[in-house]
PDB file as gemmi writes it, atoms N, CA and C in Angstrom:
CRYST1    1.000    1.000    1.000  90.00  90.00  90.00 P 1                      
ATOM      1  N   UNK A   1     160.550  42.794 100.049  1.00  0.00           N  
ATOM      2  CA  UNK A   1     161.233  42.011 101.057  1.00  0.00           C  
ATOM      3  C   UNK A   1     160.817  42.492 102.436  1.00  0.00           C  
ATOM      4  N   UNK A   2     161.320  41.348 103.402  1.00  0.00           N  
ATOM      5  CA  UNK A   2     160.837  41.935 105.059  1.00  0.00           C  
ATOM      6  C   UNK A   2     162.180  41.431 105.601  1.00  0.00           C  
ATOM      7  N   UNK A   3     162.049  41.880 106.482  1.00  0.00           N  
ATOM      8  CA  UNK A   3     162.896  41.835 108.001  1.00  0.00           C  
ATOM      9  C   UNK A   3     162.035  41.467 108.915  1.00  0.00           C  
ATOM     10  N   UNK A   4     161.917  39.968 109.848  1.00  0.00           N  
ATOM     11  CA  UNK A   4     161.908  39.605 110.763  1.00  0.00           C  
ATOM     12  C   UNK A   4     162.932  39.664 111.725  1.00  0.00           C  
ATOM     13  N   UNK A   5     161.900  40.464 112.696  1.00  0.00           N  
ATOM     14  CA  UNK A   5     163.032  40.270 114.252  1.00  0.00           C  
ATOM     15  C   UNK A   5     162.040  39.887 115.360  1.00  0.00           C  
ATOM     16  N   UNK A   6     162.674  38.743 115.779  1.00  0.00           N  
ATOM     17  CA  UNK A   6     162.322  37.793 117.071  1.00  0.00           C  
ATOM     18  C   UNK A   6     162.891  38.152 118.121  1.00  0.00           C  
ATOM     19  N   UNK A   7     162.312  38.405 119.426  1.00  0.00           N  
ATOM     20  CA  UNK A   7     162.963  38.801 120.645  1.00  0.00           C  
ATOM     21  C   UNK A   7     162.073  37.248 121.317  1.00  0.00           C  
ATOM     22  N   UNK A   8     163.399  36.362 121.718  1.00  0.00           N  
ATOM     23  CA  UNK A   8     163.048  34.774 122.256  1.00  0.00           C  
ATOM     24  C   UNK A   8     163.802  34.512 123.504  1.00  0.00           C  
ATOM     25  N   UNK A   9     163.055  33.906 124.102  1.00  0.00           N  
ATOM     26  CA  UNK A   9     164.313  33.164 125.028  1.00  0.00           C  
ATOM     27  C   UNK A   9     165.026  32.498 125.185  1.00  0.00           C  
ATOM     28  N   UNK A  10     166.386  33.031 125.382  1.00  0.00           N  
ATOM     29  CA  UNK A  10     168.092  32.329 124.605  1.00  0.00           C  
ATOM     30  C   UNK A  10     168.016  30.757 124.725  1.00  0.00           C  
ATOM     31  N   UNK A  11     167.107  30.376 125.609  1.00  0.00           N  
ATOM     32  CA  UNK A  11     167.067  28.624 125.246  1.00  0.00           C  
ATOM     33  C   UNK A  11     166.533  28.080 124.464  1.00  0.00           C  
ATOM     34  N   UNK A  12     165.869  28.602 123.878  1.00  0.00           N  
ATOM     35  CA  UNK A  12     165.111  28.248 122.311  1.00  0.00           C  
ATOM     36  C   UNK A  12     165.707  28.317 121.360  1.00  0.00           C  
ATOM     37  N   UNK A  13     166.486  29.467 121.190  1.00  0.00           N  
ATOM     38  CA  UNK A  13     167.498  29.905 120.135  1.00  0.00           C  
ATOM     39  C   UNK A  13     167.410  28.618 118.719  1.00  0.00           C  
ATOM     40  N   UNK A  14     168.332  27.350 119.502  1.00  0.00           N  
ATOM     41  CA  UNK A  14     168.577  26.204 118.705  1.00  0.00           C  
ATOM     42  C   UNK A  14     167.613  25.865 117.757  1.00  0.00           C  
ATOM     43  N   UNK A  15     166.393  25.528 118.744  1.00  0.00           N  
ATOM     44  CA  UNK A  15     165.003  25.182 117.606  1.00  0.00           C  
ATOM     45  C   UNK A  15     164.552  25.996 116.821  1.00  0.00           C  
ATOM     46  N   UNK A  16     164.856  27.324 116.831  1.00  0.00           N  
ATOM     47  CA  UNK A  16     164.267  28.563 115.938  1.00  0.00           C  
ATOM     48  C   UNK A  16     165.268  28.548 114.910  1.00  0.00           C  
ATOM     49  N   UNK A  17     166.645  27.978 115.179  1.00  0.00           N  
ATOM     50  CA  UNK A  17     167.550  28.311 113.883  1.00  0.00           C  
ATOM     51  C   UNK A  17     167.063  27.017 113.396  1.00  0.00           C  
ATOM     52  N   UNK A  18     166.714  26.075 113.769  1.00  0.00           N  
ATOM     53  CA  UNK A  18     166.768  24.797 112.909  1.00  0.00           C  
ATOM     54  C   UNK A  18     165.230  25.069 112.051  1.00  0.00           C  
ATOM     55  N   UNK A  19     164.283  25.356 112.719  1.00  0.00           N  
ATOM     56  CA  UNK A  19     162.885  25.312 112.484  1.00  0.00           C  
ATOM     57  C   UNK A  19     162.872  26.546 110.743  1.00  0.00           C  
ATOM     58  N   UNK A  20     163.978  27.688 110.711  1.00  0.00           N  
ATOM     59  CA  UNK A  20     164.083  28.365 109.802  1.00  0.00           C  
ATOM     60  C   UNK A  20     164.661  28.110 108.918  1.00  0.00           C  
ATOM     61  N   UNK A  21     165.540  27.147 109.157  1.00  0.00           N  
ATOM     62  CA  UNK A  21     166.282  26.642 108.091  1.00  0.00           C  
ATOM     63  C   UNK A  21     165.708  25.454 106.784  1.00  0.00           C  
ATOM     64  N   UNK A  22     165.009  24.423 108.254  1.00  0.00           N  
ATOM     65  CA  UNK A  22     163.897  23.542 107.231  1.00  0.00           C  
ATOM     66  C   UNK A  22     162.607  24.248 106.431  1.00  0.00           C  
ATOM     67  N   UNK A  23     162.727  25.800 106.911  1.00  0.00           N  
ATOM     68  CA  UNK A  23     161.673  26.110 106.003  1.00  0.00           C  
ATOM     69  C   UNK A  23     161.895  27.026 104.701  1.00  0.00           C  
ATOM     70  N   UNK A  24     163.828  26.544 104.554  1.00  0.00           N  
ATOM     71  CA  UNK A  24     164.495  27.261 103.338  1.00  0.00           C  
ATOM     72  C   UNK A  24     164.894  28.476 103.487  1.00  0.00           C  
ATOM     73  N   UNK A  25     165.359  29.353 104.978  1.00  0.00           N  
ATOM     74  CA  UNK A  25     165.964  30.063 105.371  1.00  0.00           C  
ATOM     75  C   UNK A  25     167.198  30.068 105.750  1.00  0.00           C  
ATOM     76  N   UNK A  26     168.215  30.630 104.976  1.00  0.00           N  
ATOM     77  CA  UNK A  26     169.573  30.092 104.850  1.00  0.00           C  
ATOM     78  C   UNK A  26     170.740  30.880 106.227  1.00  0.00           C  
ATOM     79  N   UNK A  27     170.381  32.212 106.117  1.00  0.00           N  
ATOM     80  CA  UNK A  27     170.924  33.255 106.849  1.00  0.00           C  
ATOM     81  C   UNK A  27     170.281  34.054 108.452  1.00  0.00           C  
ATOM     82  N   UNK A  28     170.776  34.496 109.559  1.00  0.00           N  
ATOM     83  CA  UNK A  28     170.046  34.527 110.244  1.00  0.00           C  
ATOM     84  C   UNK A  28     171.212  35.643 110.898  1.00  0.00           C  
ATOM     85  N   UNK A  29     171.093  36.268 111.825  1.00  0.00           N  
ATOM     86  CA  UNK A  29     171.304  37.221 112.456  1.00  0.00           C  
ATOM     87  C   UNK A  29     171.093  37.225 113.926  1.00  0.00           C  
ATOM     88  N   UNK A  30     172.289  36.787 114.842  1.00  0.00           N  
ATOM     89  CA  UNK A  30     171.433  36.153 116.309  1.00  0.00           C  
ATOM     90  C   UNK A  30     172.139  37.448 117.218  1.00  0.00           C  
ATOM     91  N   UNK A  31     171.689  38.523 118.189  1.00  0.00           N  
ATOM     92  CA  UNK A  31     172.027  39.384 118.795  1.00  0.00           C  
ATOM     93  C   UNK A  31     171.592  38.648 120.774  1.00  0.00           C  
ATOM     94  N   UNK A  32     172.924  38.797 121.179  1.00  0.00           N  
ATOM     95  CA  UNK A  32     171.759  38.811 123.355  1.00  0.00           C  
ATOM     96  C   UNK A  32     171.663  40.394 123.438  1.00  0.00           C  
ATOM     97  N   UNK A  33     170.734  39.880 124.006  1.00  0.00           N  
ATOM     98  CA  UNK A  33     170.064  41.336 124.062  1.00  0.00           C  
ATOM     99  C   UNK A  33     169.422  41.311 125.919  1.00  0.00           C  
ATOM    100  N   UNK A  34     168.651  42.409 126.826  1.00  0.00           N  
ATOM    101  CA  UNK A  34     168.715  42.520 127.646  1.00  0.00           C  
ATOM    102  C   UNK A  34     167.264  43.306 127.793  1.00  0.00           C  
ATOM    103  N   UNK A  35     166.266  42.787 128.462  1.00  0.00           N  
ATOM    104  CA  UNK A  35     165.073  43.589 128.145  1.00  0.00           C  
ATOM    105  C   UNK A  35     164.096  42.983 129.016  1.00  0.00           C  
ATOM    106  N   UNK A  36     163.104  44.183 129.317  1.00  0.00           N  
ATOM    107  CA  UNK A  36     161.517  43.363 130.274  1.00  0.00           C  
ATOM    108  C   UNK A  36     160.332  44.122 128.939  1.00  0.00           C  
ATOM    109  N   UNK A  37     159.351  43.022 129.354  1.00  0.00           N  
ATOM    110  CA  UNK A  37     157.694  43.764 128.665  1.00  0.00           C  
ATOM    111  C   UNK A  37     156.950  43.811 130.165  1.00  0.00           C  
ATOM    112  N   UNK A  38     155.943  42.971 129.839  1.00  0.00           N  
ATOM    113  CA  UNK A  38     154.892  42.878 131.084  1.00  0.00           C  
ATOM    114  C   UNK A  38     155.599  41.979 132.137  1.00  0.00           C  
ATOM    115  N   UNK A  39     156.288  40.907 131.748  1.00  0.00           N  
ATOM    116  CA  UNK A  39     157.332  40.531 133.006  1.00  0.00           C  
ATOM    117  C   UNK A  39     158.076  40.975 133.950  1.00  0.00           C  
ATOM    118  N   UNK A  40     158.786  42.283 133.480  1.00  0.00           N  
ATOM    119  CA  UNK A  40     158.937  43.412 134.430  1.00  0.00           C  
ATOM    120  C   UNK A  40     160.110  42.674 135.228  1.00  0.00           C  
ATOM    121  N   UNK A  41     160.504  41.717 134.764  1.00  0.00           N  
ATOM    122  CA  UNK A  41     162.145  41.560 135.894  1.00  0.00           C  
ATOM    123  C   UNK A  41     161.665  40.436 136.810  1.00  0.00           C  
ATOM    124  N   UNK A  42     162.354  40.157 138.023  1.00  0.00           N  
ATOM    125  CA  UNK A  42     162.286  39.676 139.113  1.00  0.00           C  
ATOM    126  C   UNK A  42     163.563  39.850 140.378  1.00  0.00           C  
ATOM    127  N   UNK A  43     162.864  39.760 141.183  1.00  0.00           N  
ATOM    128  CA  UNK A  43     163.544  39.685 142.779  1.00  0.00           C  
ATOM    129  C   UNK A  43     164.713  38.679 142.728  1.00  0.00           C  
ATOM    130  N   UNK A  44     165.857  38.584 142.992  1.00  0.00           N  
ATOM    131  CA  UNK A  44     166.449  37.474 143.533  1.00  0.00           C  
ATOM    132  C   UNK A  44     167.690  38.166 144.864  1.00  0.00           C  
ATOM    133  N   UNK A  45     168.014  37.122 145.621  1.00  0.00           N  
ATOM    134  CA  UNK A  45     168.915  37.600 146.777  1.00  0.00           C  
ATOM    135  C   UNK A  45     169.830  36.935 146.610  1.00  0.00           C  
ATOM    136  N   UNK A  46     171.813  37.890 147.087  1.00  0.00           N  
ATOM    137  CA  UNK A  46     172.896  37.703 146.726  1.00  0.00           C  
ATOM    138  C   UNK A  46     173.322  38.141 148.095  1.00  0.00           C  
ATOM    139  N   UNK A  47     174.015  36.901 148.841  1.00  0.00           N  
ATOM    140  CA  UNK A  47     174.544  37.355 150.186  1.00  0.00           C  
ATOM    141  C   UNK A  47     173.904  37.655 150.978  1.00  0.00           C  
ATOM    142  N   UNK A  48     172.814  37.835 151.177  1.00  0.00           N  
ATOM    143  CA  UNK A  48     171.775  37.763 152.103  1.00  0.00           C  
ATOM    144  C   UNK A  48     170.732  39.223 151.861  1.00  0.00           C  
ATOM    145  N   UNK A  49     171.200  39.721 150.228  1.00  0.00           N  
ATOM    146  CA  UNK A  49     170.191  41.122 150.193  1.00  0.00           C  
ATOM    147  C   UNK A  49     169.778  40.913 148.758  1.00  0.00           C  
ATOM    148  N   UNK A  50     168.518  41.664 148.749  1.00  0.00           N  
ATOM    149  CA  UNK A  50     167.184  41.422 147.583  1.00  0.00           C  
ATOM    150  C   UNK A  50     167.293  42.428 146.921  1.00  0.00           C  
ATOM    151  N   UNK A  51     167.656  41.885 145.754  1.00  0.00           N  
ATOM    152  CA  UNK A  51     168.173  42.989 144.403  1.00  0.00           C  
ATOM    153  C   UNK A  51     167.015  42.984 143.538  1.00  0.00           C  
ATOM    154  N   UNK A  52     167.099  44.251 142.385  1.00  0.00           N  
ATOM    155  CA  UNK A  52     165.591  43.950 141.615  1.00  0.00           C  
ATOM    156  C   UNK A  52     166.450  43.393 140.326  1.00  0.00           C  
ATOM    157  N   UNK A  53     166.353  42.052 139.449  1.00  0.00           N  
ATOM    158  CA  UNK A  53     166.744  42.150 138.047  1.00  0.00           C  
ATOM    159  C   UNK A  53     165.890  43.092 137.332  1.00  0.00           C  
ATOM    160  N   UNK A  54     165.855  44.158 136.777  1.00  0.00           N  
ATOM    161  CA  UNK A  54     164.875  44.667 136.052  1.00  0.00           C  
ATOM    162  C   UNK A  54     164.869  44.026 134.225  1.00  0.00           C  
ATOM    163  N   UNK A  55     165.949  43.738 133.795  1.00  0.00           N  
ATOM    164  CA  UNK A  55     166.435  43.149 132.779  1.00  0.00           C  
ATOM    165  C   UNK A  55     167.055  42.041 132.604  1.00  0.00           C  
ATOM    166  N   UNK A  56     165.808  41.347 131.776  1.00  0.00           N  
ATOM    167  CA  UNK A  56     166.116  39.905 131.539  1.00  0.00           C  
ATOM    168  C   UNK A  56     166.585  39.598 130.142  1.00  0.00           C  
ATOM    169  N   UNK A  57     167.752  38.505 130.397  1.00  0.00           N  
ATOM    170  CA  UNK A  57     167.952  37.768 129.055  1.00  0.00           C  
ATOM    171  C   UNK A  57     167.713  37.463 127.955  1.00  0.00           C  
ATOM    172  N   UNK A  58     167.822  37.557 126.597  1.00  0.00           N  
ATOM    173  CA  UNK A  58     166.891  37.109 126.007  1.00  0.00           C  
ATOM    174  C   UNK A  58     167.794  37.242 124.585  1.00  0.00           C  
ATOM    175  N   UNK A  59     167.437  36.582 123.325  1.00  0.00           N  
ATOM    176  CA  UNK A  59     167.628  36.759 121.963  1.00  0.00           C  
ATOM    177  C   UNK A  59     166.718  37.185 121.037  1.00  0.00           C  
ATOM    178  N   UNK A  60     167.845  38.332 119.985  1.00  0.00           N  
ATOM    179  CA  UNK A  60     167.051  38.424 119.038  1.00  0.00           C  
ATOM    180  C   UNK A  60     167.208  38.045 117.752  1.00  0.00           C  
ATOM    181  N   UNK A  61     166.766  37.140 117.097  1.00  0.00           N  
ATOM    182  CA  UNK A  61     166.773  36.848 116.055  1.00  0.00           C  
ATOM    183  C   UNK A  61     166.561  37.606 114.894  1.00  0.00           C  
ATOM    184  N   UNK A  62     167.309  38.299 113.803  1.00  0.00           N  
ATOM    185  CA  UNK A  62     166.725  38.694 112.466  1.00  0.00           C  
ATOM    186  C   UNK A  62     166.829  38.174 111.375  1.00  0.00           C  
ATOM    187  N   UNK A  63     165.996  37.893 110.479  1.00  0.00           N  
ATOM    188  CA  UNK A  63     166.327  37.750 108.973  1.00  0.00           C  
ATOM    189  C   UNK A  63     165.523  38.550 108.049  1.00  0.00           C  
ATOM    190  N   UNK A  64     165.827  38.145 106.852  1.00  0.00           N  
ATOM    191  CA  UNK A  64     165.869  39.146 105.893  1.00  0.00           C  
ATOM    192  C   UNK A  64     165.066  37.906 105.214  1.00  0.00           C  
ATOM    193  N   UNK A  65     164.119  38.133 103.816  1.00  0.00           N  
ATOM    194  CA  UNK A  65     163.150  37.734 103.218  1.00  0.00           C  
ATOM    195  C   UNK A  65     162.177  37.535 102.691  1.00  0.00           C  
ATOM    196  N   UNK A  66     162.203  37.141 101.660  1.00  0.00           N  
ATOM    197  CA  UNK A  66     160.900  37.488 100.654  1.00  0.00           C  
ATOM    198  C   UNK A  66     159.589  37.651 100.998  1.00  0.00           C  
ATOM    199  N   UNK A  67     158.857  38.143 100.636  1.00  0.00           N  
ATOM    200  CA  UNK A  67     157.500  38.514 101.505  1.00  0.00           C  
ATOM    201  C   UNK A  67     156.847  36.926 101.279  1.00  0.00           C  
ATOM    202  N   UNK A  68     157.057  36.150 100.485  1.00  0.00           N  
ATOM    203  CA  UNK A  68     156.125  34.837 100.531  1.00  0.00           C  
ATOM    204  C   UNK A  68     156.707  33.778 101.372  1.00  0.00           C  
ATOM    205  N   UNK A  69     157.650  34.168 102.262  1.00  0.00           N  
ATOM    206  CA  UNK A  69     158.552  33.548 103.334  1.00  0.00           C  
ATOM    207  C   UNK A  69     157.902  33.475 104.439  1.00  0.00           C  
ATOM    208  N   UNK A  70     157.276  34.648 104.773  1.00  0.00           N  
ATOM    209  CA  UNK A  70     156.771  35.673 106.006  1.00  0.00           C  
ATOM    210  C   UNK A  70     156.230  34.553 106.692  1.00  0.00           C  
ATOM    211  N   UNK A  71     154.996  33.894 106.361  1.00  0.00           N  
ATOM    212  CA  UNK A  71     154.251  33.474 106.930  1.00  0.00           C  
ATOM    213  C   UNK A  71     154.523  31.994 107.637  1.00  0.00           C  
ATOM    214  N   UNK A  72     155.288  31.574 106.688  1.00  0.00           N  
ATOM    215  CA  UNK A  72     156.631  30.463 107.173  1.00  0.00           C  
ATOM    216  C   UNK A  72     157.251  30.844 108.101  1.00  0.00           C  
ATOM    217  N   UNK A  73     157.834  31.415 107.814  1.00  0.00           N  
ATOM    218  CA  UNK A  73     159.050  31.757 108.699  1.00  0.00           C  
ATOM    219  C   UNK A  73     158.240  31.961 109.966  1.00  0.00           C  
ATOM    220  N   UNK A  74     157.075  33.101 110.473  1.00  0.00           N  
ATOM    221  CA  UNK A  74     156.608  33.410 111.415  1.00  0.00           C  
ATOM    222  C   UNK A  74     155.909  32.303 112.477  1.00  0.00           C  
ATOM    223  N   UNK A  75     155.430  31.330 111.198  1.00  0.00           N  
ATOM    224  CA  UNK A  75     154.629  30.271 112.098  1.00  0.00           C  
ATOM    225  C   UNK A  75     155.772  28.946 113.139  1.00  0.00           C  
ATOM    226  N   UNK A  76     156.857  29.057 111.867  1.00  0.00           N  
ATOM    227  CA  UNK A  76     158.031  28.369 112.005  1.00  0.00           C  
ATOM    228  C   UNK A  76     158.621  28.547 114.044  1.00  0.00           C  
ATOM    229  N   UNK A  77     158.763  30.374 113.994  1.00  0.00           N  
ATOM    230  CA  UNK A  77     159.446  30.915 115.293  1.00  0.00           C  
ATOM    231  C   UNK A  77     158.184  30.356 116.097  1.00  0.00           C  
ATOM    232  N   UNK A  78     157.005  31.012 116.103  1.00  0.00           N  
ATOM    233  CA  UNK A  78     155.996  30.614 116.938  1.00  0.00           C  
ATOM    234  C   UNK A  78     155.710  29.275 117.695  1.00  0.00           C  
ATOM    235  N   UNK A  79     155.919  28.255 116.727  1.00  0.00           N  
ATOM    236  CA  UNK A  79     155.899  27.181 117.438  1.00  0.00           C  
ATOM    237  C   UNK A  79     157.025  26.699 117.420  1.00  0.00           C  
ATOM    238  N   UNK A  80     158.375  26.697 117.771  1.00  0.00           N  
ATOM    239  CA  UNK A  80     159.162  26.708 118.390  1.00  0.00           C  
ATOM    240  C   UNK A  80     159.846  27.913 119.584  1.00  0.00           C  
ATOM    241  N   UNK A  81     159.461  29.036 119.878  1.00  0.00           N  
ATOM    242  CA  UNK A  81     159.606  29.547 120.845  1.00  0.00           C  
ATOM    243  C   UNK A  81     158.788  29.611 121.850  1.00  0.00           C  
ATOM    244  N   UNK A  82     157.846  28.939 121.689  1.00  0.00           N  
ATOM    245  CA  UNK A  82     156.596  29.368 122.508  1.00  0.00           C  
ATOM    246  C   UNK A  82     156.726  28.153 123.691  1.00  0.00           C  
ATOM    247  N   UNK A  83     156.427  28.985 124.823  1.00  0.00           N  
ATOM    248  CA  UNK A  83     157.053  28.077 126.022  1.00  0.00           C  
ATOM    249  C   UNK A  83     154.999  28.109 126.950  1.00  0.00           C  
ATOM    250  N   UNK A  84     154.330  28.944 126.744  1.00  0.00           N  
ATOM    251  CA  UNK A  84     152.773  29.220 127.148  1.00  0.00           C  
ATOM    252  C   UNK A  84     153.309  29.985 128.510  1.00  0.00           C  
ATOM    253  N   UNK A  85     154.174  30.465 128.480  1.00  0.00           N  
ATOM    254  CA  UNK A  85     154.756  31.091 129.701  1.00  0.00           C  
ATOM    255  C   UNK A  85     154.830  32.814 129.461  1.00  0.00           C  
ATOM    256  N   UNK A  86     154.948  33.333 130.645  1.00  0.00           N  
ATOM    257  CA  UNK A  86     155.331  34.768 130.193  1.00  0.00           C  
ATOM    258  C   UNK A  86     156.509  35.375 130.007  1.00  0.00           C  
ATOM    259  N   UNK A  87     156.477  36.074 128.753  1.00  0.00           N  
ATOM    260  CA  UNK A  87     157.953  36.280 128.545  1.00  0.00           C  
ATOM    261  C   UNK A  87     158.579  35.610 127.456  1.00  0.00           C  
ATOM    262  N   UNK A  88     157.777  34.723 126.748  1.00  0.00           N  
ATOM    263  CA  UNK A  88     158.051  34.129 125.228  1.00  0.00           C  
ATOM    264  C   UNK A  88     158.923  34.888 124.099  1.00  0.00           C  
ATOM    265  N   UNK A  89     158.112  36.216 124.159  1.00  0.00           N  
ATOM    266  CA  UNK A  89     158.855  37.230 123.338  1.00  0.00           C  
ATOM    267  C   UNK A  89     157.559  37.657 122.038  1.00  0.00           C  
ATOM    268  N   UNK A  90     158.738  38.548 121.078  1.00  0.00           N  
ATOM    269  CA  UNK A  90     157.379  39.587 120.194  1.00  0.00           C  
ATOM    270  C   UNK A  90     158.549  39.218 118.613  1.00  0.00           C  
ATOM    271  N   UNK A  91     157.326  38.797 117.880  1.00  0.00           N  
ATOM    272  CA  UNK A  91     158.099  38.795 116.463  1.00  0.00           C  
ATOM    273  C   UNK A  91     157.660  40.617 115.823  1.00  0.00           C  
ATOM    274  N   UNK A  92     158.571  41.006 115.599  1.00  0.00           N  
ATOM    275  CA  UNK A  92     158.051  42.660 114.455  1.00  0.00           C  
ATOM    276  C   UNK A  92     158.569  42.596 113.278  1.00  0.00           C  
ATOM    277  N   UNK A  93     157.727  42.380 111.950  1.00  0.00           N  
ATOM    278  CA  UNK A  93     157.786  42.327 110.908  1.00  0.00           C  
ATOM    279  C   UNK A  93     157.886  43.992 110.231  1.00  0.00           C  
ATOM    280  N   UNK A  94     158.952  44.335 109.515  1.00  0.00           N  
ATOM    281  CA  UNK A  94     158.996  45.379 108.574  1.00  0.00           C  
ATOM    282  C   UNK A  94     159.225  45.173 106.900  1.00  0.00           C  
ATOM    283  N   UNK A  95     159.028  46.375 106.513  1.00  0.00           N  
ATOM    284  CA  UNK A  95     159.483  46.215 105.363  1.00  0.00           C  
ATOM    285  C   UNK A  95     161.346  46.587 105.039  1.00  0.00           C  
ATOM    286  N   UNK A  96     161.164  46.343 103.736  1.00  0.00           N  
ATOM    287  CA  UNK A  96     162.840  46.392 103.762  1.00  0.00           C  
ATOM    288  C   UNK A  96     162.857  46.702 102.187  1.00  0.00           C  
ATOM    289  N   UNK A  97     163.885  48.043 101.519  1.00  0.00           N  
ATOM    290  CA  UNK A  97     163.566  48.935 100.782  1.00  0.00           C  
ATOM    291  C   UNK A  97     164.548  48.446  99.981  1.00  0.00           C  
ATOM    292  N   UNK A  98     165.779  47.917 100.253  1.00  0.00           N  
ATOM    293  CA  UNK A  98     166.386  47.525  99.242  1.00  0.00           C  
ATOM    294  C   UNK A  98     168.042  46.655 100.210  1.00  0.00           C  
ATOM    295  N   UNK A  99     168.240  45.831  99.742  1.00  0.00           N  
ATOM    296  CA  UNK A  99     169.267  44.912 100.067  1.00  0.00           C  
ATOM    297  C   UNK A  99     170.798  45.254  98.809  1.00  0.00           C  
ATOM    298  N   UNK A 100     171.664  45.098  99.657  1.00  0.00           N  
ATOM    299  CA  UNK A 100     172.877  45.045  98.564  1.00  0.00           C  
ATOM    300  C   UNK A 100     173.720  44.153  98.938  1.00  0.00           C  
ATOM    301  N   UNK A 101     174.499  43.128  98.707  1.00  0.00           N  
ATOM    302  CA  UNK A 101     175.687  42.554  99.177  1.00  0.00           C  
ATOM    303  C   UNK A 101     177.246  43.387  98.946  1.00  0.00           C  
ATOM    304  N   UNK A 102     177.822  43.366  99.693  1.00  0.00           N  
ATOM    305  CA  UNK A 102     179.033  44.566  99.429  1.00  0.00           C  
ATOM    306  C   UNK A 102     179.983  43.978  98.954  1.00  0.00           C  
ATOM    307  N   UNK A 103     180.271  42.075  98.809  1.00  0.00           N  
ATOM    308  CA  UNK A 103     181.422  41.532  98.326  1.00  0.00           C  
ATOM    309  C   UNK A 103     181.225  41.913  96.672  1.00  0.00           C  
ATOM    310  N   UNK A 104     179.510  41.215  96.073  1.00  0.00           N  
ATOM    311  CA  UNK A 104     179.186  41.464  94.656  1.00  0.00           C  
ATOM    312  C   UNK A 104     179.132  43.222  93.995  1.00  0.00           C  
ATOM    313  N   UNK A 105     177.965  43.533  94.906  1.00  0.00           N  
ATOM    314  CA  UNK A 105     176.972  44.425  94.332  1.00  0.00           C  
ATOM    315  C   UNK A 105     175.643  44.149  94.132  1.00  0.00           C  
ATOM    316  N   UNK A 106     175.321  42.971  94.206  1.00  0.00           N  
ATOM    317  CA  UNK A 106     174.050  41.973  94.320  1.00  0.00           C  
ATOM    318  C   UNK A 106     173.324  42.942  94.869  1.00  0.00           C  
ATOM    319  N   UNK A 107     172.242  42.999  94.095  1.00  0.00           N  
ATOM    320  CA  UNK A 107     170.870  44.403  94.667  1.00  0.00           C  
ATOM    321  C   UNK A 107     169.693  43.158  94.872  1.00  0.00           C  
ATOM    322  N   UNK A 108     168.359  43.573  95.310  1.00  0.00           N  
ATOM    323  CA  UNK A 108     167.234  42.485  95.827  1.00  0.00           C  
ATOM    324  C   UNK A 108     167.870  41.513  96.520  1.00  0.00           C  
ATOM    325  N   UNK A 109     166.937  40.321  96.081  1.00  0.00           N  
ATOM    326  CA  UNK A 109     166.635  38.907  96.495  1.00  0.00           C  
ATOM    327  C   UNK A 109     167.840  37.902  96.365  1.00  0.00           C  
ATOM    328  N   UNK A 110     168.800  38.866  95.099  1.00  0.00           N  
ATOM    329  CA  UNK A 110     169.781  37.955  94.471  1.00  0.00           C  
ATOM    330  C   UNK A 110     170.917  38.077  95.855  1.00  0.00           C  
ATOM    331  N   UNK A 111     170.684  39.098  96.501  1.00  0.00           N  
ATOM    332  CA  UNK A 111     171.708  39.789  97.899  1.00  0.00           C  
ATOM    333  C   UNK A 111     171.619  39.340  98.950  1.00  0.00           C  
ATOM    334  N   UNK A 112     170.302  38.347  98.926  1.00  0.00           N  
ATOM    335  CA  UNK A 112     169.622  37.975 100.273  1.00  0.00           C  
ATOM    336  C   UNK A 112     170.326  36.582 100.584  1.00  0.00           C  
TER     337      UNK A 112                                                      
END                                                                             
């Protein structure tokens, strides 16, 4: 199994849950989160003085899923988050060692 996590921008959000779902992804994991890469923030002025945002907005998406998902799922976020702008965001794929559900006991895929 893997763990996808998407760091997107919170206005996309919608199309990334829908875009995962038509591709038979049931469960999803949505965190705001607060962060720069190479965008590095921006300038804006409040009352007449110039503050730095260093940390921008943003969502992260996780799910959980079978490794023959991956490539779905990934192409799925990609073309729906992708704005050709900077600051789109970073999908990081891991592995994932073992899943349990805590209502069953459900171990693997059956947990997912």
């Amino acid at each position: 199994m893997k763990k996808l996590e998407a760091i997107i921008k919170p206005f996309k959000l919608e199309e990334v849950k829908e875009a995962l779902q038509e591709v038979g992804l049931q469960g999803i994991t949505v965190i705001d989160a607060k962060g720069f890469g190479r965008q590095r923030g921006h300038t804006e002025m409040y009352r007449g003085a110039e503050y730095v945002v260093d940390f921008l907005p943003k969502t992260k998406v996780e799910v959980v899923l079978d490794e023959g998902q991956v490539d779905m799922a990934i192409e799925a976020i990609q073309k729906c988050a992708r704005t050709g702008r900077i600051g789109d965001g970073k999908i990081f794929v891991s592995d994932i060692d073992q899943v349990i559900r805590i209502r069953t006991g459900e171990t693997g895929n059956e947990a997912v």
